[in-house]
Structures are given as structure tokens and as C-alpha cells.
The first five atom37 places (N, CA, C, CB, O) and aatype in JSON, in Angstrom:
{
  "aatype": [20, 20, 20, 20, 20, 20, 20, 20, 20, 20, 20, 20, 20, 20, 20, 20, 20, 20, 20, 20, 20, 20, 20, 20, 20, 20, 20, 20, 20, 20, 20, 20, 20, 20, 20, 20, 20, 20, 20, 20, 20, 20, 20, 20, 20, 20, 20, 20, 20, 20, 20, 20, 20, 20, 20, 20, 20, 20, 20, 20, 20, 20, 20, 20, 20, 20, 20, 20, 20, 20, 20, 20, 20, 20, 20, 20, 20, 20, 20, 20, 20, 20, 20, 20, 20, 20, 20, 20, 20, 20, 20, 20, 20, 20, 20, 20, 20, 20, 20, 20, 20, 20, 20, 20, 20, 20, 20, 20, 20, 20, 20, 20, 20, 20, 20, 20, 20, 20, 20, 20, 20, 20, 20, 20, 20, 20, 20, 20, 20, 20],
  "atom_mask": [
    [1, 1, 1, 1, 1],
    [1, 1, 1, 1, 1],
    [1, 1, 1, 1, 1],
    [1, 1, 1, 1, 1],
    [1, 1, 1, 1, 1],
    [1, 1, 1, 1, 1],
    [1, 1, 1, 1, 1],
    [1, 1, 1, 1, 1],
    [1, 1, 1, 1, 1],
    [1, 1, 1, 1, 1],
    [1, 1, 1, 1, 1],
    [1, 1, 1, 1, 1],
    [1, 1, 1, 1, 1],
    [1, 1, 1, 1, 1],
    [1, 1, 1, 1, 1],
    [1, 1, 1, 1, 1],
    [1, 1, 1, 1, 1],
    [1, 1, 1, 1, 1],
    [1, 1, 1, 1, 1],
    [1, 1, 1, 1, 1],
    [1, 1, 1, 1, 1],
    [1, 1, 1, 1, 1],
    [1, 1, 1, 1, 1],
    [1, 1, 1, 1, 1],
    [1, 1, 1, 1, 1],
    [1, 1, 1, 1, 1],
    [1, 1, 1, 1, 1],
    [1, 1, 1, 1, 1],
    [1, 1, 1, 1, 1],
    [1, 1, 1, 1, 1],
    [1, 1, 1, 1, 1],
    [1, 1, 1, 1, 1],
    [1, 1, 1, 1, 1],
    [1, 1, 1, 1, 1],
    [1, 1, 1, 1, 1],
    [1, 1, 1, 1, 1],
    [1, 1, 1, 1, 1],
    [1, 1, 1, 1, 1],
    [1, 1, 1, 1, 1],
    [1, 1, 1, 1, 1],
    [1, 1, 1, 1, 1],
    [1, 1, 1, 1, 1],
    [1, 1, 1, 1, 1],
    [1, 1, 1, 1, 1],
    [1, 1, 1, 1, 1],
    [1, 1, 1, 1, 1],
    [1, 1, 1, 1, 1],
    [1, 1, 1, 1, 1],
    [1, 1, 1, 1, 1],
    [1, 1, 1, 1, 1],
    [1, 1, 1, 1, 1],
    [1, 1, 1, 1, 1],
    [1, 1, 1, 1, 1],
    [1, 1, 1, 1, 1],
    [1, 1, 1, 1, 1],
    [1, 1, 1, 1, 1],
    [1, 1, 1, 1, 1],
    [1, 1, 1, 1, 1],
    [1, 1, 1, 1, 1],
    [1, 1, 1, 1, 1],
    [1, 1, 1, 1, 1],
    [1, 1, 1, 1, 1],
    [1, 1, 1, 1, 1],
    [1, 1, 1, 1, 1],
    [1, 1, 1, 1, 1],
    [1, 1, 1, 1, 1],
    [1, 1, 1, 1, 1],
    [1, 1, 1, 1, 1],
    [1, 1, 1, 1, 1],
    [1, 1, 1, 1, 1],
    [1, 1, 1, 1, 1],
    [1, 1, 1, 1, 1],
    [1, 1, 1, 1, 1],
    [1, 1, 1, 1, 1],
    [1, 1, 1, 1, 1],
    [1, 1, 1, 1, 1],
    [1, 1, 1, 1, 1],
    [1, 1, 1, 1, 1],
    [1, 1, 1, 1, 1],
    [1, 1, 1, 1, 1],
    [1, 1, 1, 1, 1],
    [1, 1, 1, 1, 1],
    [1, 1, 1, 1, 1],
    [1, 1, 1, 1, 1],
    [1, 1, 1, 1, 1],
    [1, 1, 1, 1, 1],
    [1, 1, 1, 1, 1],
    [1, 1, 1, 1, 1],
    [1, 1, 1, 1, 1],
    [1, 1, 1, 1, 1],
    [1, 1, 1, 1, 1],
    [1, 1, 1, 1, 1],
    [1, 1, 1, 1, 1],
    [1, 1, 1, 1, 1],
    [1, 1, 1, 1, 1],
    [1, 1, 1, 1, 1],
    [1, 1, 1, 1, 1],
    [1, 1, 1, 1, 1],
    [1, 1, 1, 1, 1],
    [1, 1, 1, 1, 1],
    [1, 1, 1, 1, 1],
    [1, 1, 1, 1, 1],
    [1, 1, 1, 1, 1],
    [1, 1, 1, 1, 1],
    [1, 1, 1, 1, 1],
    [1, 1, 1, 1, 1],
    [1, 1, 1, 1, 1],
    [1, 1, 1, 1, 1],
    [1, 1, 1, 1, 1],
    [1, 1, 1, 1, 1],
    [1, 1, 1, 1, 1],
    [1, 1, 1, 1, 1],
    [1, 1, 1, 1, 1],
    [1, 1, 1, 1, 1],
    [1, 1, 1, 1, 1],
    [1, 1, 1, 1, 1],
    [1, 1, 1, 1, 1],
    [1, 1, 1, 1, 1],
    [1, 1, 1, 1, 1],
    [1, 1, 1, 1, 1],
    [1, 1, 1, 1, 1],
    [1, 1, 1, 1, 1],
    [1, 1, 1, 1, 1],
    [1, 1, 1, 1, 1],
    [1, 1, 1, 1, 1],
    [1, 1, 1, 1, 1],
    [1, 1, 1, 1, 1],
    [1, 1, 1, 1, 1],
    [1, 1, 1, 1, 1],
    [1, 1, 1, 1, 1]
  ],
  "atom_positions": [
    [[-61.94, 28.43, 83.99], [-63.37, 28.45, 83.77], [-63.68, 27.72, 82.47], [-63.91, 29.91, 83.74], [-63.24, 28.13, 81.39]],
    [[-64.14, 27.06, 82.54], [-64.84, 26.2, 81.04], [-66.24, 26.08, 80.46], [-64.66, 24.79, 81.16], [-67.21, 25.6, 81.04]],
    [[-66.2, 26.64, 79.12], [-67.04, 26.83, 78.33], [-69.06, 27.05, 79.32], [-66.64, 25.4, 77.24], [-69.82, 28.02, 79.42]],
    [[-69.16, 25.42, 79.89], [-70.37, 25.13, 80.87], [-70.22, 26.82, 81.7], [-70.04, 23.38, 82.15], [-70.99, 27.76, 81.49]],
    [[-69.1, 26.82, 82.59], [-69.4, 27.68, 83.75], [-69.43, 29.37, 83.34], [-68.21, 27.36, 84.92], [-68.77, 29.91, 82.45]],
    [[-70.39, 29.98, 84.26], [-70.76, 31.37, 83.81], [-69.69, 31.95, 84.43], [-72.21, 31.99, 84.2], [-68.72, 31.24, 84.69]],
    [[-69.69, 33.48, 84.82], [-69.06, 34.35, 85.78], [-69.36, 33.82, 86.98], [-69.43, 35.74, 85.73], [-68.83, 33.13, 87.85]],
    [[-70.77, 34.54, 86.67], [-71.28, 34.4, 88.33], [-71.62, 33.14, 88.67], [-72.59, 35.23, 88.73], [-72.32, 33.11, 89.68]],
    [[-71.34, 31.89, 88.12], [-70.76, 30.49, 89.15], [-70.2, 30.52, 89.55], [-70.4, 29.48, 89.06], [-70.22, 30.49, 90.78]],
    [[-68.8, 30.62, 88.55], [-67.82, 30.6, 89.42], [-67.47, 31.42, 90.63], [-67.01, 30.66, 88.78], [-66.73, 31.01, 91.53]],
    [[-68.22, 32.95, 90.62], [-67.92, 33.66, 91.66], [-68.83, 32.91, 92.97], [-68.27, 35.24, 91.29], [-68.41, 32.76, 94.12]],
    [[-70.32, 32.45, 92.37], [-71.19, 32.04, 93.53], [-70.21, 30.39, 94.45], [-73.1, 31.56, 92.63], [-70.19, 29.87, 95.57]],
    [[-69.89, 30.27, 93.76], [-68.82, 28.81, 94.03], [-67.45, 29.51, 95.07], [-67.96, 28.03, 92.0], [-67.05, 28.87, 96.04]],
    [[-67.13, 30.2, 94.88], [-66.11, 31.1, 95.67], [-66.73, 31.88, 96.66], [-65.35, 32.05, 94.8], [-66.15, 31.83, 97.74]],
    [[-67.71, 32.59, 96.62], [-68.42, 32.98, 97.37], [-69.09, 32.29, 98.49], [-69.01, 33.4, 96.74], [-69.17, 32.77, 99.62]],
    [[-69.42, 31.53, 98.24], [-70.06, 30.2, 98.92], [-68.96, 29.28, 100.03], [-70.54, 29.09, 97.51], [-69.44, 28.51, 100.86]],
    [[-67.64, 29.45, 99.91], [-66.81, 28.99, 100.97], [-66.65, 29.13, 101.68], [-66.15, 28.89, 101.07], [-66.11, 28.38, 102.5]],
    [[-67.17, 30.62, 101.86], [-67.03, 31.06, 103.1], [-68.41, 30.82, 104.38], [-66.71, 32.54, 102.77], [-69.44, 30.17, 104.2]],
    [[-68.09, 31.4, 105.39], [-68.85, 30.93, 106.65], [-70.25, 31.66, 106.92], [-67.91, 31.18, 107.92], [-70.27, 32.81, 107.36]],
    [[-71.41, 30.97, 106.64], [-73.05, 31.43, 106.62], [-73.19, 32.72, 105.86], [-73.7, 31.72, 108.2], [-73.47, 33.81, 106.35]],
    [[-72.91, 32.37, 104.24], [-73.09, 33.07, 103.77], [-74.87, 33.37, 103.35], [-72.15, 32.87, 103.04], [-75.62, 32.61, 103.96]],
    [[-75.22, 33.88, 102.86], [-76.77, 33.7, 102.29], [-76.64, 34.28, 100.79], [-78.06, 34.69, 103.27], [-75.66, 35.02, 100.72]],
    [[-77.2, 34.19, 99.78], [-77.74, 34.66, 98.39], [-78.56, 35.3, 98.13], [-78.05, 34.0, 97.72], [-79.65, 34.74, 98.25]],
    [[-78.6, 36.46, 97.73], [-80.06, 36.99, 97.01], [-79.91, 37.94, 96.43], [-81.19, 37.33, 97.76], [-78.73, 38.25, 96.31]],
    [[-81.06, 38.99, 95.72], [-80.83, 39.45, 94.53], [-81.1, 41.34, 95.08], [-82.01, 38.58, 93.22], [-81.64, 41.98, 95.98]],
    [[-80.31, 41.55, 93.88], [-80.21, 43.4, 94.75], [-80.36, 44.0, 93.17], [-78.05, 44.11, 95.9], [-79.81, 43.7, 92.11]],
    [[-81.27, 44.9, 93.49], [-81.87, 45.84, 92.59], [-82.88, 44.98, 91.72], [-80.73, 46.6, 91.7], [-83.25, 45.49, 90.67]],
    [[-83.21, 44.09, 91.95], [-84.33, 43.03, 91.0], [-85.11, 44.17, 89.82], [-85.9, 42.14, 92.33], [-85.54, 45.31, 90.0]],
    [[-85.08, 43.49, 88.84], [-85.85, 44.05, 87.7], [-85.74, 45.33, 87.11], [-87.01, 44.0, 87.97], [-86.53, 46.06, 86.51]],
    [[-83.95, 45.46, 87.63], [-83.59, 46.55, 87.05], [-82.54, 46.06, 86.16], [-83.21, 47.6, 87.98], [-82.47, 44.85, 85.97]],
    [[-81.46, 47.09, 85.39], [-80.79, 46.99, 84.28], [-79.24, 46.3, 85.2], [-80.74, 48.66, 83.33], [-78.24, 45.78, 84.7]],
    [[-79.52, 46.52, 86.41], [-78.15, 46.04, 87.3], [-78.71, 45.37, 87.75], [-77.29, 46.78, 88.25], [-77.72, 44.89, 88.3]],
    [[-79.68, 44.62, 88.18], [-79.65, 43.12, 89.18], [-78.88, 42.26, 89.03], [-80.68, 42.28, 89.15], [-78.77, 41.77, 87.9]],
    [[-78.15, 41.82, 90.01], [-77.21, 41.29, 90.67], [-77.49, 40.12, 91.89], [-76.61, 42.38, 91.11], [-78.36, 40.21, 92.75]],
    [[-76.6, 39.11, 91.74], [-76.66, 38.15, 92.83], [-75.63, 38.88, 94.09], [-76.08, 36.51, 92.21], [-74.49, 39.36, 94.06]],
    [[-76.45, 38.72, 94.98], [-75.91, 39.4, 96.12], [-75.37, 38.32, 96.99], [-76.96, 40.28, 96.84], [-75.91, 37.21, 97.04]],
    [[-74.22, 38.64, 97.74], [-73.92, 37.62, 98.59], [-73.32, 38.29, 99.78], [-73.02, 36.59, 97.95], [-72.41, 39.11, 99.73]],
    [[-73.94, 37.85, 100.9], [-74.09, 38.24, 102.4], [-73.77, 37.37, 103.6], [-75.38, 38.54, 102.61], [-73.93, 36.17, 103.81]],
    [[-73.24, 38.42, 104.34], [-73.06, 37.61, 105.75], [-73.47, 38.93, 106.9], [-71.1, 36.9, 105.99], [-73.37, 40.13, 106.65]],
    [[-73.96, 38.3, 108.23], [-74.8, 39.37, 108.66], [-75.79, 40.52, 108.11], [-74.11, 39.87, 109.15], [-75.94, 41.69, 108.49]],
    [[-76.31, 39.92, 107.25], [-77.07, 41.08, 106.12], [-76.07, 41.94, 105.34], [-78.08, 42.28, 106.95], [-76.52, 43.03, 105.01]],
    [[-75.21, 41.76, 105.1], [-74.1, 42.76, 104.62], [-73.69, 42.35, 103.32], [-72.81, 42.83, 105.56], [-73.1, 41.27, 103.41]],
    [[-73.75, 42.67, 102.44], [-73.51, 42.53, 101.54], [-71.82, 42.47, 100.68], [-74.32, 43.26, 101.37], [-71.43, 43.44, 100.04]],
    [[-71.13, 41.39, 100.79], [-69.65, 41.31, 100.39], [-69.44, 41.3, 99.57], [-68.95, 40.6, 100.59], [-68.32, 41.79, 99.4]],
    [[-70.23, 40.78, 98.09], [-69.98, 40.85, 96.61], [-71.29, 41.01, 95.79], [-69.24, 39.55, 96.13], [-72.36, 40.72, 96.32]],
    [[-71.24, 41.48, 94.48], [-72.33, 41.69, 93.48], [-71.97, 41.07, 92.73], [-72.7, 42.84, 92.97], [-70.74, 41.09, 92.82]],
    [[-72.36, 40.28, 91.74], [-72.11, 39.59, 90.71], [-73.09, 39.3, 89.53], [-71.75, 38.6, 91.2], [-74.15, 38.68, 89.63]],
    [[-72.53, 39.89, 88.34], [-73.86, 40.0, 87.4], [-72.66, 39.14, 86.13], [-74.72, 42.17, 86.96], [-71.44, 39.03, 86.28]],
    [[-73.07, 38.9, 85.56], [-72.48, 38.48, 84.19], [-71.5, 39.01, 83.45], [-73.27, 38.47, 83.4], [-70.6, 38.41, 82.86]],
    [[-71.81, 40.73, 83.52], [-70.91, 41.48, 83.3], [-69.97, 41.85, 83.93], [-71.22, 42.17, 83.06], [-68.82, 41.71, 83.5]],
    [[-70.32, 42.51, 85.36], [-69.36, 42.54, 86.12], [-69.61, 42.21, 87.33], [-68.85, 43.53, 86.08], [-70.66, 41.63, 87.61]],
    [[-68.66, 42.54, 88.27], [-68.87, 42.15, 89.99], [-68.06, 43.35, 90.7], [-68.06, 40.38, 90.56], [-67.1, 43.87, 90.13]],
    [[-68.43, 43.68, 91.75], [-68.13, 44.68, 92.82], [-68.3, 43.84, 94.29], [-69.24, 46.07, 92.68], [-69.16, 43.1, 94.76]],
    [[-66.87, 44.44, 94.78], [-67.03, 43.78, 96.3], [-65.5, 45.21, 97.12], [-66.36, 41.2, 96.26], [-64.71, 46.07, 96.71]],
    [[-65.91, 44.61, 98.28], [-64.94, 45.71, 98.66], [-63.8, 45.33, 99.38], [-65.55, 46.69, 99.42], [-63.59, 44.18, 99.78]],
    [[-62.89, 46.52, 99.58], [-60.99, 45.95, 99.33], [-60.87, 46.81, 100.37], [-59.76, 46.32, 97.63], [-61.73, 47.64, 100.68]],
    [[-59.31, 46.57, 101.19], [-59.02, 47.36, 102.04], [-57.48, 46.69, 102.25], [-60.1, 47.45, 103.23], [-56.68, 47.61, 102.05]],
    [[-56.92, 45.72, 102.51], [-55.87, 45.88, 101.97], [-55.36, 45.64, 100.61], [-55.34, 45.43, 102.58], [-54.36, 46.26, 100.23]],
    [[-56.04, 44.67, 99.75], [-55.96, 45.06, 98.64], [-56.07, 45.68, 97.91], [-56.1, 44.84, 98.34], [-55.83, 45.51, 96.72]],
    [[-56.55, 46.81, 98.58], [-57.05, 48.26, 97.47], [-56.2, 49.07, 96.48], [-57.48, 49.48, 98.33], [-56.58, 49.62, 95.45]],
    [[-54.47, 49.0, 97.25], [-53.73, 49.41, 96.68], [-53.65, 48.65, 94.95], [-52.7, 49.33, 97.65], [-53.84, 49.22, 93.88]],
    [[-53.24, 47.03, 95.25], [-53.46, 46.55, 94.43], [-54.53, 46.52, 92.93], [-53.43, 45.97, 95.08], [-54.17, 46.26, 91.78]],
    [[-56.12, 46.93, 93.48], [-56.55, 47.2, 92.36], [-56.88, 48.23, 91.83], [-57.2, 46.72, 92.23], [-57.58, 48.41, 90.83]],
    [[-56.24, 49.15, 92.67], [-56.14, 51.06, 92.13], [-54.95, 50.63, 91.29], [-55.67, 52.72, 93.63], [-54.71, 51.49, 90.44]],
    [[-54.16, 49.67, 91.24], [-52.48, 49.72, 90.36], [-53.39, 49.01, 89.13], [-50.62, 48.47, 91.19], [-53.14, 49.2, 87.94]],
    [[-54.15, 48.42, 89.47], [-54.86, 47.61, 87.89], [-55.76, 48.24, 87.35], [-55.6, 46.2, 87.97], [-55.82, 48.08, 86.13]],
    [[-56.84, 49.22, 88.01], [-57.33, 50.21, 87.42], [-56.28, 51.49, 87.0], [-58.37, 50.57, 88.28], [-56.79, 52.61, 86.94]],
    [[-55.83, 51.44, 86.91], [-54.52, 52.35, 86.26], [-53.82, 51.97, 85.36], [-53.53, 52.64, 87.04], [-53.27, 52.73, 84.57]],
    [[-53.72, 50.67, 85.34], [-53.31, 49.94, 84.07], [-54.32, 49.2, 83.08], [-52.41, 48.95, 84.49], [-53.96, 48.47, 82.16]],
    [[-55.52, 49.46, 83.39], [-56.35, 48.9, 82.86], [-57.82, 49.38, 83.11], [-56.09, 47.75, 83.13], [-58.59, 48.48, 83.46]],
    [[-58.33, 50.6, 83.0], [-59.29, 51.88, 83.59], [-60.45, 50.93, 83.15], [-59.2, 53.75, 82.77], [-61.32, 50.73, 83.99]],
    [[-60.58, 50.24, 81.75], [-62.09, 50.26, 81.07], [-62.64, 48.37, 81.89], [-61.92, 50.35, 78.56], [-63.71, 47.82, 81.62]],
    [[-61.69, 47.86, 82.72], [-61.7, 46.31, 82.82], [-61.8, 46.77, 84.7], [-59.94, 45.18, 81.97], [-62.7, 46.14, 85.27]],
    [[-61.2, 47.51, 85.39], [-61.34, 47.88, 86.89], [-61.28, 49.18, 87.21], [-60.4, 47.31, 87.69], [-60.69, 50.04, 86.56]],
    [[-61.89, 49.32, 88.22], [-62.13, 50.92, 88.9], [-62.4, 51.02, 90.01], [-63.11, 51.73, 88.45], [-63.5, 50.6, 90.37]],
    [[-61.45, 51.66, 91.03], [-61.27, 51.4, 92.51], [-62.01, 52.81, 92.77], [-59.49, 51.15, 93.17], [-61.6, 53.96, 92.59]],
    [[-63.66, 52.16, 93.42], [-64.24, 53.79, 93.8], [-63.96, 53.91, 95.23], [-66.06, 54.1, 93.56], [-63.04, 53.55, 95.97]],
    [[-65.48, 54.79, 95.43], [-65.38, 55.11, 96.98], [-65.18, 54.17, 97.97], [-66.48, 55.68, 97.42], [-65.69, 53.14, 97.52]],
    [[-64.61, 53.88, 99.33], [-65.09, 53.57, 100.29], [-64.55, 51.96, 100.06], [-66.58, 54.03, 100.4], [-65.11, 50.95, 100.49]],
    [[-63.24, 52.05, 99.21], [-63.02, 50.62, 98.69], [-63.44, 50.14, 98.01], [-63.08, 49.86, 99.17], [-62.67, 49.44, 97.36]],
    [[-64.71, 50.1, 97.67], [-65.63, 49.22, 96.5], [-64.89, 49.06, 95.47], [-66.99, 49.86, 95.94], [-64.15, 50.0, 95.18]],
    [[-64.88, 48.01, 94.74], [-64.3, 47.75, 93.39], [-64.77, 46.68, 92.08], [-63.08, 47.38, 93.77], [-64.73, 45.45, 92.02]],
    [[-65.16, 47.59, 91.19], [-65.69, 47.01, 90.54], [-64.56, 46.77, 89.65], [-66.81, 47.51, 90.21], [-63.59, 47.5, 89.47]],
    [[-64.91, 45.18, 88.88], [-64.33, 44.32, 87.59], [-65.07, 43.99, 86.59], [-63.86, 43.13, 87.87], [-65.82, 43.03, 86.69]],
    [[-65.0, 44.64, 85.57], [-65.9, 44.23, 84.24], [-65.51, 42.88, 84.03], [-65.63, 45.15, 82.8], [-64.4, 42.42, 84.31]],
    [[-66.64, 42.17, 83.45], [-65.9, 40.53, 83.17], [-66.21, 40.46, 81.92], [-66.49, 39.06, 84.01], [-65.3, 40.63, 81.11]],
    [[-67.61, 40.19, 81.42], [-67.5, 40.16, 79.74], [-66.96, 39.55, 78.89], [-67.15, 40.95, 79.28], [-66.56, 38.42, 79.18]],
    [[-66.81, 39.91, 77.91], [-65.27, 39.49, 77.05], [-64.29, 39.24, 77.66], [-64.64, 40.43, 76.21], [-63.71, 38.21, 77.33]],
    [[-63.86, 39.84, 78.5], [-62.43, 39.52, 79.41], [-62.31, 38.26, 79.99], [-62.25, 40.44, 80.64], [-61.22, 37.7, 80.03]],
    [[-63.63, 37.63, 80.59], [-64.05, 36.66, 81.17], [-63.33, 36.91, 82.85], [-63.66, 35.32, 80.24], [-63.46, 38.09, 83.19]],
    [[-62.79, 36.26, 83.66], [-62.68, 36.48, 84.93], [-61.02, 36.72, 85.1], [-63.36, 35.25, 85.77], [-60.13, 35.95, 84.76]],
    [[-60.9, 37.89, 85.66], [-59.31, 37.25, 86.43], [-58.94, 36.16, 87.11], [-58.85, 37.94, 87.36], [-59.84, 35.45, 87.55]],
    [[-57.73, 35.83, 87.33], [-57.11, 34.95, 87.45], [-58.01, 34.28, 88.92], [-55.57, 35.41, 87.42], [-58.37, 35.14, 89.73]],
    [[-58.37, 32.79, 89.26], [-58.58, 32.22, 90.15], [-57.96, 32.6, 91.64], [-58.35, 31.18, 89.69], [-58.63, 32.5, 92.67]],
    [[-56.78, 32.99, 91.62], [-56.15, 32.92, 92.82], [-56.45, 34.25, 93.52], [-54.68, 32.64, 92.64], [-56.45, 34.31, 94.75]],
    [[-56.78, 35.66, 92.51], [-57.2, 36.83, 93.0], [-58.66, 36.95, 93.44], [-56.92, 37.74, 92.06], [-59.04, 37.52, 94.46]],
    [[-59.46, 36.31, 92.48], [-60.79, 36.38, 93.17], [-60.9, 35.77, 94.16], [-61.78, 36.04, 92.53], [-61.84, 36.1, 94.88]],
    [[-60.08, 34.7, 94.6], [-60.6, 33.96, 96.0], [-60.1, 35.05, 97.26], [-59.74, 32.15, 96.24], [-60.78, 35.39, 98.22]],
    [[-58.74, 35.47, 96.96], [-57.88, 36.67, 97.38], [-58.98, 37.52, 98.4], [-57.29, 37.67, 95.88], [-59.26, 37.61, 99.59]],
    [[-59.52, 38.21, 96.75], [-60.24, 39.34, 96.76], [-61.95, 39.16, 97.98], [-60.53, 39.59, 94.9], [-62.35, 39.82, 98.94]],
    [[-62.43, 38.08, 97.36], [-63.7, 37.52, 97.71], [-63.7, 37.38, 99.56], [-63.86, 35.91, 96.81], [-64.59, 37.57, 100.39]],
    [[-62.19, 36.93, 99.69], [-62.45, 36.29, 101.12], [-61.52, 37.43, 101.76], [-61.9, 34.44, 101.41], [-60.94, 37.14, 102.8]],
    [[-61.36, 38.53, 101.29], [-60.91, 39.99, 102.2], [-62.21, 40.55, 101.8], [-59.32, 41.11, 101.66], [-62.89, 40.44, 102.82]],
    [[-63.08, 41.2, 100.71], [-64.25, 41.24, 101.14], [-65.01, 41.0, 102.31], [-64.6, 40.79, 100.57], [-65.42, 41.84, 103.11]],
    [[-65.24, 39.29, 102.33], [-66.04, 38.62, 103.22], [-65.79, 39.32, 104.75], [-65.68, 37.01, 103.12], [-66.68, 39.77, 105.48]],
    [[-64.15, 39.3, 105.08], [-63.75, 39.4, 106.18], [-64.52, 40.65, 106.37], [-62.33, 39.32, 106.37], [-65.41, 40.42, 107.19]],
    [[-64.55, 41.89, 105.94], [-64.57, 42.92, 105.99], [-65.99, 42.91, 106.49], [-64.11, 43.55, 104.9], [-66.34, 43.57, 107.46]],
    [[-66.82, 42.1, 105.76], [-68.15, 42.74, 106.46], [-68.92, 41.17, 107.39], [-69.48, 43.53, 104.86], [-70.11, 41.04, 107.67]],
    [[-67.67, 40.07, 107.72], [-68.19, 39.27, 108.42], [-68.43, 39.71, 110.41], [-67.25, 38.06, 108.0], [-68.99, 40.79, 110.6]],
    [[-68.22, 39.27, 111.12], [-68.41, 39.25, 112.2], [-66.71, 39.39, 112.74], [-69.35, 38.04, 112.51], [-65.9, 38.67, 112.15]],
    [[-66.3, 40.15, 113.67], [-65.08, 40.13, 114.28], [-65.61, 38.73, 115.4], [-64.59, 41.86, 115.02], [-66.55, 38.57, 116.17]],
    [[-64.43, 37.89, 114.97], [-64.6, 36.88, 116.3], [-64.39, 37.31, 117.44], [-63.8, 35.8, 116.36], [-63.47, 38.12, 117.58]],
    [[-65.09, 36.96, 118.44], [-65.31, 37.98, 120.36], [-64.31, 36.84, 120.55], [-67.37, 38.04, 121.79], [-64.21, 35.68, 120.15]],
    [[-63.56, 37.76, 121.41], [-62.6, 37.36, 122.21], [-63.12, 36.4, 123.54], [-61.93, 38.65, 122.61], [-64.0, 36.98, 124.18]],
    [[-62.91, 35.63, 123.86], [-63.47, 34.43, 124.85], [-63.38, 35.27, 126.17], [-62.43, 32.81, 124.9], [-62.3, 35.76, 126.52]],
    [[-64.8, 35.45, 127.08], [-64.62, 36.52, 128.44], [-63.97, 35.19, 129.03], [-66.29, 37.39, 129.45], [-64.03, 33.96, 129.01]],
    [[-63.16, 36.58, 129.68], [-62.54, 35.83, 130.98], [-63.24, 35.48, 132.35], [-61.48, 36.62, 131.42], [-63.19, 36.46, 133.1]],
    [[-63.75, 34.61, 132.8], [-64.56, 34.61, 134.07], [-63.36, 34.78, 135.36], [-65.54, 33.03, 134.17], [-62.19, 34.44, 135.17]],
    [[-63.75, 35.23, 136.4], [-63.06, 35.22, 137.53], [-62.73, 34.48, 137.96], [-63.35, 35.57, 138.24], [-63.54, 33.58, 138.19]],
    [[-61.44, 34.31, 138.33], [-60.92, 32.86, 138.85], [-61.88, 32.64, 140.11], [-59.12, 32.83, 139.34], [-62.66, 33.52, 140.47]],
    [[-61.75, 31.12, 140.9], [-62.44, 30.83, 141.79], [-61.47, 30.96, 142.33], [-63.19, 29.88, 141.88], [-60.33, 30.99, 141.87]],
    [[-62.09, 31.11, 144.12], [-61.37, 31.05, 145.17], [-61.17, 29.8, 145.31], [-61.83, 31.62, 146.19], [-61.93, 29.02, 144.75]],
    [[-60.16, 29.35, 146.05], [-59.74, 27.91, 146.55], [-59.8, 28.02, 147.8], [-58.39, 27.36, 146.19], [-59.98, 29.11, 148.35]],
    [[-59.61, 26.64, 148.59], [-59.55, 26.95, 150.16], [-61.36, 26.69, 150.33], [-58.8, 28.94, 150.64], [-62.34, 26.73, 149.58]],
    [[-61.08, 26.38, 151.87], [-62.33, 26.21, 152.5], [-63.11, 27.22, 153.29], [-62.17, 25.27, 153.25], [-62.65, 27.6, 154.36]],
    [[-64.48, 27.78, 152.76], [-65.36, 28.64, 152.98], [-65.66, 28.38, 154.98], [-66.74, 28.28, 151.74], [-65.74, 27.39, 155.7]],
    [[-65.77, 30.0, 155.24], [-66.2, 29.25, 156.41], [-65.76, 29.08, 157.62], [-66.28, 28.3, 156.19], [-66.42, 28.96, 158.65]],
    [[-63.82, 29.06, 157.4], [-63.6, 28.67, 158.29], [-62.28, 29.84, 159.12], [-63.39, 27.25, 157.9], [-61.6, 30.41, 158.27]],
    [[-62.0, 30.12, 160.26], [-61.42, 31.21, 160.44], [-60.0, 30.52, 161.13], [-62.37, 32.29, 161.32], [-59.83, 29.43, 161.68]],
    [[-59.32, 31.32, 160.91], [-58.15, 31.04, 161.17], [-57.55, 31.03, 162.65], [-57.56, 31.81, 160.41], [-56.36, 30.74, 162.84]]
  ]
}
């Protein structure tokens, strides 16, 4: 991240790779407003300057082991959610937030439908009796 880029660019820049995402703002004109980022109305990450919350499920283990090693910077709550103070700390490492961002995403994107199977056609000629 360099000097120019904020948090939440770089997160909106990561965020943004993924497939029809949309942007907008959650809790407006409060002490937490946050850039929200969505797919199916669902909300996959928060991102404020300070910190960001998005939610984990196989990584969860992973950032319950870093909130344990590090309580005041991550904190693995309910229901997966996990918030990362950024701040001073500035961002973890590139390769986890994309990690993190795009198991989020999955989580509250769309399960791809399985392609229906149509009924095979009959072959042979209609019609005719044997």
C-alpha cells in the first residue's frame, strides 16, 4: 500500500474483483459508516478507515488463531464475522485480504445452479407400428 492509497481503496479495489458486486454505505451519518460491499443485496465486507468486518467460514479457524495472538488488531465474533482494526497497523498482508475478501464474497454470492437436465429425445420414427 503506498502513502496515495487509503484502507478502504485498497479493500474497494479487492472487493471490486469479484462478480456484480455493488457499493454503498451502511449506517450513514453515524460514528460507524462504512462502505458496504454487496452481491445479491448481501452484504460481504464493511470497510471504514479504521477497520473492516466481513465474514469467514473456513478461514475462521485461522483468524480466531490471530485474534488470540493479537485480541486488540482482530476478533472472531458471532456467526463468523470478523473484524480487523487497520489504523496504525495499516492492512494485513495482500495475499490474506484477497484470501479473506473472496471467501467472504463466496459466502454470500449466489450458489451456481447446476445445468437442468432436459429429457432425452426419443429417436426413431413417430407413427409408425411395427
Amino acid at each position: 500500500m503506498t502513502k496515495l492509497e487509503t484502507p478502504v481503496a485498497v479493500l474497494r479495489a479487492i472487493a471490486l474483483r469479484q462478480v456484480n458486486v455493488e457499493e454503498g454505505v451502511a449506517c450513514k451519518g453515524t460514528a460507524v459508516e462504512s462502505h458496504a460491499f454487496k452481491v445479491r443485496k448481501r452484504t460481504f465486507l464493511f470497510a471504514r478507515e479504521a477497520e473492516m468486518m466481513l465474514k469467514l467460514a473456513g478461514s475462521l479457524p485461522e483468524a480466531q488463531k490471530l485474534a488470540s495472538q493479537d485480541p486488540s488488531r482482530y476478533k472472531a465474533g458471532l456467526g463468523g464475522w470478523v473484524t480487523v482494526k487497520l489504523g496504525a497497523n495499516g492492512l494485513p498482508p495482500q495475499e490474506l485480504l484477497k484470501r479473506w475478501v473472496a471467501e467472504s464474497y463466496g459466502l454470500m454470492a449466489p450458489v451456481a445452479k447446476t445445468a437442468e437436465r432436459k429429457a432425452p429425445k426419443k429417436t426413431g420414427a413417430k407413427g409408425k407400428s411395427g
